[in-house]
N, C-alpha and C positions, 0 to 999 in steps of 0.2 A: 048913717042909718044902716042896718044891716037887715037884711032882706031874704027869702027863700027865693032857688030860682026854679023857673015850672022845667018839668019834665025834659020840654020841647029844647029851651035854652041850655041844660045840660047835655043830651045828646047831640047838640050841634058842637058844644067845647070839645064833647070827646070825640067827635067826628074828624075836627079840625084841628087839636094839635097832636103831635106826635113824641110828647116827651111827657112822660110820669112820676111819679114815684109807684114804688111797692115796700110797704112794712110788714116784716114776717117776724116770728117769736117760734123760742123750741128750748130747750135746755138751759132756762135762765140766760139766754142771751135776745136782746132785742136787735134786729137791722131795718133800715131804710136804706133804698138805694135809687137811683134812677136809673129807668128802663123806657126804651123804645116800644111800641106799642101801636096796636091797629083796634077800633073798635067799631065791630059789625053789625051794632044796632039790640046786640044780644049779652055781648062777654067780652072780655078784652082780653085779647089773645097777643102774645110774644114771644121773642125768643133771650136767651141768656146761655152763657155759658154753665160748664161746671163749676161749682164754687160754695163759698158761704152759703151765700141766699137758697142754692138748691138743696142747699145740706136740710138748712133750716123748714122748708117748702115741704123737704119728703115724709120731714118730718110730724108736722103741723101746718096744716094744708088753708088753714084760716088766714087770708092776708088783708090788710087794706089798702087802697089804692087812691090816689089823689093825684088830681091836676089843678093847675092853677094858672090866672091871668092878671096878670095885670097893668091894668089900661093908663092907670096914674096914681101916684100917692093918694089919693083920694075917693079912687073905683078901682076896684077887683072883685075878681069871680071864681070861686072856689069849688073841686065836685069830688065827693068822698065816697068810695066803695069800699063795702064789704064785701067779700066772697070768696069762695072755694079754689084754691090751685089745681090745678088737673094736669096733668103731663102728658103731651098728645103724642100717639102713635098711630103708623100706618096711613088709611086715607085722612085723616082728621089731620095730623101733623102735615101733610103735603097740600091739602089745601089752605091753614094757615101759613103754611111757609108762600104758597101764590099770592094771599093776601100780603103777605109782608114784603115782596120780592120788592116792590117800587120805595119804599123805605131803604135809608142809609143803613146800613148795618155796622155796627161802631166796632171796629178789628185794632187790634192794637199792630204796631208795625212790626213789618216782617209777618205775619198771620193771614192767611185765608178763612175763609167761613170754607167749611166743607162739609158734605152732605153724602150720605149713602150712596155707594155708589159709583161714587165719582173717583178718578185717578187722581189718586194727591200727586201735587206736583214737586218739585227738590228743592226747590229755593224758598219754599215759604214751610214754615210750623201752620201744621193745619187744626183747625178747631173748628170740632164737631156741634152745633146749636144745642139746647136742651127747648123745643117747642112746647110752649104751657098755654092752657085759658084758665082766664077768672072767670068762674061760673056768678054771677051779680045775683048777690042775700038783698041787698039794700044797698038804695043810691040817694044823698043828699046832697044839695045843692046851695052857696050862698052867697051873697051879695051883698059888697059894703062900697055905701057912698057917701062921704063926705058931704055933710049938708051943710050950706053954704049960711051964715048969719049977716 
């Protein structure tokens, strides 16, 4: 049986996991990708590198966003946003980067995260974050459970 989930129960999924998707579109090209992610009760905010996604983002700022659980072949829980990419600078970009600091940051090897600032150091390739929020159009939420005969 599939189900709406309230408000309440959506905002606790996105409270408590920390891995997403994000689907963006721009120039007849579609992506989905998974992103790390914090979500503040308001927007979900993250960071990513330069890349596709932000080619696609700068260009067409409409994305969706989805997380998902699931508990058994038989129960899971689904939460869909719509909303706005924004690309944060200055005080906005440094306190989502405080929200995010206790999150893993996913660096490929030999790579630093490096931040304004800061002395890069010689042994690693350093890479600069691109810090974004989804501003939330709409949040849906669903639930399918296997009913038992």
């Amino acid at each position: 049986m599939l189900t709406e989930l309230t408000n309440e129960v959506m905002d606790s999924m996105l409270v408590n996991q920390y891995f997403g998707r994000i689907a963006c579109a721009a120039d007849d090209r579609i992506l989905i990708e998974p992103v790390m992610y914090f979500y503040d009760g308001h927007a979900i905010l993250g960071l990513t590198r330069e890349g596709t996604k932000t080619q696609l983002l700068r260009k067409n700022p409409h994305v969706a966003f989805e997380i998902d659980e699931m508990i058994s072949p038989g129960l899971w829980h689904s939460v869909v946003i719509e909303g706005l990419f924004e690309e944060l600078q200055g005080d906005d970009r440094d306190y989502a980067l405080y929200l995010l600091e206790h999150r893993k940051i996913p660096v490929f090897a030999g790579e630093k995260m490096g931040y304004p600032g800061e002395k890069e150091p010689v042994d690693h390739k350093v890479v600069y974050p691109v810090v974004y929020r989804i501003q939330i159009q709409s949040k849906t939420g669903r639930c399918y459970t296997h009913a038992l005969t």
